[in-house]
C-alpha positions as CSV (number, residue, x, y, z in Angstrom):
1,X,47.8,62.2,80.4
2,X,49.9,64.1,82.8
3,X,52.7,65.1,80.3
4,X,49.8,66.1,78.0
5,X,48.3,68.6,80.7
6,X,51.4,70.0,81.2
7,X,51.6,71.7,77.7
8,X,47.8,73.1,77.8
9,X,47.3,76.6,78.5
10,X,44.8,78.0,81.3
11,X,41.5,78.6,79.6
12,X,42.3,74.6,77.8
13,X,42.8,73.2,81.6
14,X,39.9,74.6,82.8
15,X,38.0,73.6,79.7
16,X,38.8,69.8,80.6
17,X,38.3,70.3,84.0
18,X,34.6,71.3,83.6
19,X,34.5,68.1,81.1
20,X,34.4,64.8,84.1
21,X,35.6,64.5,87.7
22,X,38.4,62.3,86.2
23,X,39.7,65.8,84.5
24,X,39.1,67.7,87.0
25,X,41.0,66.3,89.8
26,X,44.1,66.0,86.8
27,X,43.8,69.7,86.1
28,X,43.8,70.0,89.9
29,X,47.0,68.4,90.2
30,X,49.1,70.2,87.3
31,X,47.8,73.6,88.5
32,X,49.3,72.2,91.8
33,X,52.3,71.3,90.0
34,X,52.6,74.6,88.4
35,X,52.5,76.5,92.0
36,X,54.9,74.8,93.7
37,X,57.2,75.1,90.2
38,X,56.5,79.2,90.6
39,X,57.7,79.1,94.1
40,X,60.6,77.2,93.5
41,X,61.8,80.3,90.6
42,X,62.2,82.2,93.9
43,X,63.0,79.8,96.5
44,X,64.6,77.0,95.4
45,X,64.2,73.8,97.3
46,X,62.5,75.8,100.1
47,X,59.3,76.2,98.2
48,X,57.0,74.2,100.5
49,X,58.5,76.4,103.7
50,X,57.2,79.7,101.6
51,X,54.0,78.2,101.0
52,X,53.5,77.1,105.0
53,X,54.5,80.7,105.3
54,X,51.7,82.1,102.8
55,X,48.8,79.6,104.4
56,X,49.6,80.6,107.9
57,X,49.6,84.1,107.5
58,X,46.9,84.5,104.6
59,X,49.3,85.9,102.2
60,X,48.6,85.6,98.3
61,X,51.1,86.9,95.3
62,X,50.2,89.3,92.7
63,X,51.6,91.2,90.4
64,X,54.1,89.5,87.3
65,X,54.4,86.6,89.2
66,X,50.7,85.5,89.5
67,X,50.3,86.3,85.4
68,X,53.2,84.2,84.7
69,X,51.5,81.1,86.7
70,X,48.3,82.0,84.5
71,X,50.2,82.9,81.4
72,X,52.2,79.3,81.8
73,X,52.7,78.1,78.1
74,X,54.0,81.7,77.0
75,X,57.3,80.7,78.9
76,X,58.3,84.0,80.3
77,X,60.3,84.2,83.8
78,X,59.1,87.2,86.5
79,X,61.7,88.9,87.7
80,X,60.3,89.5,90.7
81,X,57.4,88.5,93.5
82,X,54.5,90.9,94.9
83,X,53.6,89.4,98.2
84,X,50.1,91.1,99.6
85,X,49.5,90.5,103.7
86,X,46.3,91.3,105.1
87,X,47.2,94.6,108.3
88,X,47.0,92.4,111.0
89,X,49.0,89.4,110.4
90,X,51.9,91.6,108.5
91,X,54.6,92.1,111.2
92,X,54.8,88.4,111.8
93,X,54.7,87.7,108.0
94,X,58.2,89.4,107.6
95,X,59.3,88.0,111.3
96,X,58.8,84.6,110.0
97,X,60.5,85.4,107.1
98,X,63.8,87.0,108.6
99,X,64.1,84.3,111.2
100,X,63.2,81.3,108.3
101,X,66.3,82.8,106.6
102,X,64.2,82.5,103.5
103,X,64.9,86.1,102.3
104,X,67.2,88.7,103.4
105,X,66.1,92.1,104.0
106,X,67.2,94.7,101.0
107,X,65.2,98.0,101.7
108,X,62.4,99.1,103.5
109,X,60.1,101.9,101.7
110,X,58.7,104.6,104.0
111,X,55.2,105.3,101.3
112,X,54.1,108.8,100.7
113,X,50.1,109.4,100.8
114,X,49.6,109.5,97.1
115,X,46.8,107.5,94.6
116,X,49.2,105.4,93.1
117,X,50.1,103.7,96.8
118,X,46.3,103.1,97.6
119,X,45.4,100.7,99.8
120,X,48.9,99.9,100.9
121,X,50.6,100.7,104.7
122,X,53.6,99.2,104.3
123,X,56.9,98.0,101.7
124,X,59.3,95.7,102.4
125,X,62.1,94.6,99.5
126,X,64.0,91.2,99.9
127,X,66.2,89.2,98.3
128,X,65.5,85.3,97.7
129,X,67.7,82.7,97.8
130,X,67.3,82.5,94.1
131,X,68.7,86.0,93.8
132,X,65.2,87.5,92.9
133,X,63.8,90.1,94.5
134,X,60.1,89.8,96.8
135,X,58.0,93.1,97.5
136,X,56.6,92.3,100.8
137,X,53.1,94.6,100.9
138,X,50.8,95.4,103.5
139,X,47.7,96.0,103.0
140,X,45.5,98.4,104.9
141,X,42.9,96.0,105.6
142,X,41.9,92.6,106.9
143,X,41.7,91.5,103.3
144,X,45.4,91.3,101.8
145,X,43.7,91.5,97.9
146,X,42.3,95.3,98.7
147,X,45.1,97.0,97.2
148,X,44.3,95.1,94.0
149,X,41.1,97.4,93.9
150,X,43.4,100.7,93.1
151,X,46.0,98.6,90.7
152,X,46.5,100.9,87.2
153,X,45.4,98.0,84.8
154,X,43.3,94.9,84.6
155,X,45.9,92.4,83.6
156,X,47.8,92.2,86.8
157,X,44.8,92.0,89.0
158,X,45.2,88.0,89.3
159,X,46.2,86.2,92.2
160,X,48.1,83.2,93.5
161,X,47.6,81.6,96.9
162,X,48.2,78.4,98.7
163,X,44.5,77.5,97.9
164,X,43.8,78.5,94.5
165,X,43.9,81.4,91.6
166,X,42.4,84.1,90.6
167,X,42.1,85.6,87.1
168,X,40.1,88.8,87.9
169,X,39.6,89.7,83.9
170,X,40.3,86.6,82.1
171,X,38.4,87.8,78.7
172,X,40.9,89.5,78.8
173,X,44.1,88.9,80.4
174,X,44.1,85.3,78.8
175,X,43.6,86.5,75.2
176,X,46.6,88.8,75.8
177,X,44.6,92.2,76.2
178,X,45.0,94.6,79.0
179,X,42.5,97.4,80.2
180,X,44.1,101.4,81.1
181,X,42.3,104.2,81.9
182,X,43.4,107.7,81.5
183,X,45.5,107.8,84.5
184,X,48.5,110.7,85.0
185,X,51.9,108.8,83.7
186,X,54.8,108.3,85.2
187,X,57.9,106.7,84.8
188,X,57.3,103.7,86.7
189,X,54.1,103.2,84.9
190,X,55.2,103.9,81.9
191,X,58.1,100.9,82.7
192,X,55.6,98.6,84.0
193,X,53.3,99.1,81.1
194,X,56.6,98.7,78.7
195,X,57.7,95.5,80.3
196,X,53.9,93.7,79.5
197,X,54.0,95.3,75.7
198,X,57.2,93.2,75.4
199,X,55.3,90.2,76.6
200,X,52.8,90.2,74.1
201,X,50.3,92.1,76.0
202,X,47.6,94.8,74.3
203,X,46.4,97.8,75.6
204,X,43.2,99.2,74.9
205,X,42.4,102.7,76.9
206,X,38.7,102.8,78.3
207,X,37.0,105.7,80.7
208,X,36.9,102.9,83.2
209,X,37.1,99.1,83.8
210,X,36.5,98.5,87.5
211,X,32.9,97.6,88.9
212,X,30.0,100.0,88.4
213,X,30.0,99.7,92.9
214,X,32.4,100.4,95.3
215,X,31.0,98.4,98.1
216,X,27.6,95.4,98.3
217,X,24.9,95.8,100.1
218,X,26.5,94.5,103.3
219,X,29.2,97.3,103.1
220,X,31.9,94.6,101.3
221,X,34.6,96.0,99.0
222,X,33.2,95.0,95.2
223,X,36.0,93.4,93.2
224,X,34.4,92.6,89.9
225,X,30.9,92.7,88.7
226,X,31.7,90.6,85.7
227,X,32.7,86.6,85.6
228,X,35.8,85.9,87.0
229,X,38.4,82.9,86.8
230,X,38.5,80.7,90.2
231,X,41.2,77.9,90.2
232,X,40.9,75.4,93.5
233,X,44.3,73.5,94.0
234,X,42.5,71.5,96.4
235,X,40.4,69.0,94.7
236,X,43.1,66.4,95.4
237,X,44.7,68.6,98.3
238,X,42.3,69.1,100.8
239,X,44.4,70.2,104.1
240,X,41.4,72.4,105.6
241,X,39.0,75.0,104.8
242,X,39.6,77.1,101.7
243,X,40.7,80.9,102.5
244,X,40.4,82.7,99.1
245,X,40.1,86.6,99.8
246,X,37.1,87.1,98.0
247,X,33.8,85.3,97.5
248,X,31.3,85.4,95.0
249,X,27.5,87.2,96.0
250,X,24.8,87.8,93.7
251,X,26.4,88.7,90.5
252,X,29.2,90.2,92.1
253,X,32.8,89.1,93.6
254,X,33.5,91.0,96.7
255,X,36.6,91.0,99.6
256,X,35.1,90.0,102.6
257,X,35.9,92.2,105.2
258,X,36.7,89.5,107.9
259,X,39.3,87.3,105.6
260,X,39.5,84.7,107.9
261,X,36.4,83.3,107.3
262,X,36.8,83.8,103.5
263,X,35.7,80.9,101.8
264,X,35.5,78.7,98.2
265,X,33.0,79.9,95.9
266,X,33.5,76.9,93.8
């Protein structure tokens, strides 16, 4: 059944996970499978060091990376990796990974205050051992997803973590359809937005596709108020509590402001 799971897209492994347990700790293992098989485009045999690195310091990747892990069956290779560190636990991130020797430094960005840098403190470039570039990122909170709340389009606000994925518009993203609004161009928008087109993606321009809230009752950044994709690695991994930035209240997803005590919604 294995070599049969390997071949199904996302939305048909999630479909035979909700089917039995049976499925579900199958699907668990091939989206397992499928992280460590990411990790190793960048990192070579050193896959499971960069994922001890990730856990410990609550990183997650974004960016084309994370959509290629949810776009698996469409075969395409990311160029490149968006790391996303929560503030706090940043300056040891890229400490542990100078002195791990599993990246060398390339450039460090000093970011103007503009929109298009919201949420973000901090750049770092470095080079894998595969050659591929990483984007080290800080973010300017506890919660190392808040930058995805200012990101330009819907399809590259997805996630990939130690613990689990995170499709944040899968209506969408896993039928091949992005969501723009009328944002100010520029070139390095109008590259990004180039490179999904030859992907396969659509674009469809709308006044606005984020939440109708800013913040929950208890003051929490909102990250979606519509259904989102959640997919727990640990069904047949279970090395401690689950740490996924963002947790599901009410109707809505939200970031919890204290990330370490982020749990599971599923």
């Amino acid at each position: 059944m294995s070599h049969v799971l390997q071949r199904c897209n996302t939305t048909t492994l999630t479909r035979c996970a909700a089917s039995c347990q049976s499925f579900q700790y199958l699907v668990a293992a091939e989206l397992r499978r499928r992280y460590f098989t990411t990790l190793r485009w960048f990192f070579s045999n050193r896959a499971e060091d960069f994922d001890h690195l990730l856990t410990t310091h609550r990183g997650i990747i974004s960016g084309s990376t994370a959509l290629a892990f949810l776009a698996w069956t469409d075969s395409w290779d990311p160029g490149d990796m968006d790391i996303y560190v929560p503030e706090g636990s940043y300056t040891e991130f890229v400490a542990a990974l100078e002195l791990s020797q599993l990246a060398s430094l390339d450039h460090a960005f000093h970011l103007q205050p503009r929109s298009a840098y919201t949420g973000i403190k901090c750049v770092r470039r470095y080079v894998a051992p595969t050659g591929k570039h990483l984007d080290v990122i800080q973010s300017s909170t506890a919660n190392a997803m808040n930058p995805l709340l200012y990101f330009w389009t819907s399809v590259v606000c997805n996630i990939l973590s130690p613990h689990g994925a995170i499709c944040g518009f899968p209506s969408y993203t896993l039928n091949d359809r992005a969501l723009v609004e009328d944002i100010p161009s520029s070139d390095k928008l109008t590259l990004a937005r180039g490179k999904y087109e030859a992907r396969g993606y659509e674009f469809t321009r709308v006044d606005s596709w984020g939440p109708s809230s800013d913040v929950d009752s208890n003051g929490n950044p909102v990250f979606s108020d519509h259904p989102i994709m959640v997919l727990d690695f640990r069904t047949v991994y279970r090395t401690g509590p689950l740490a996924l930035p963002v947790t599901r209240t009410g109707h809505l997803w939200v970031l919890q402001q204290d990330a370490c005590n982020a749990t599971s919604p599923m």
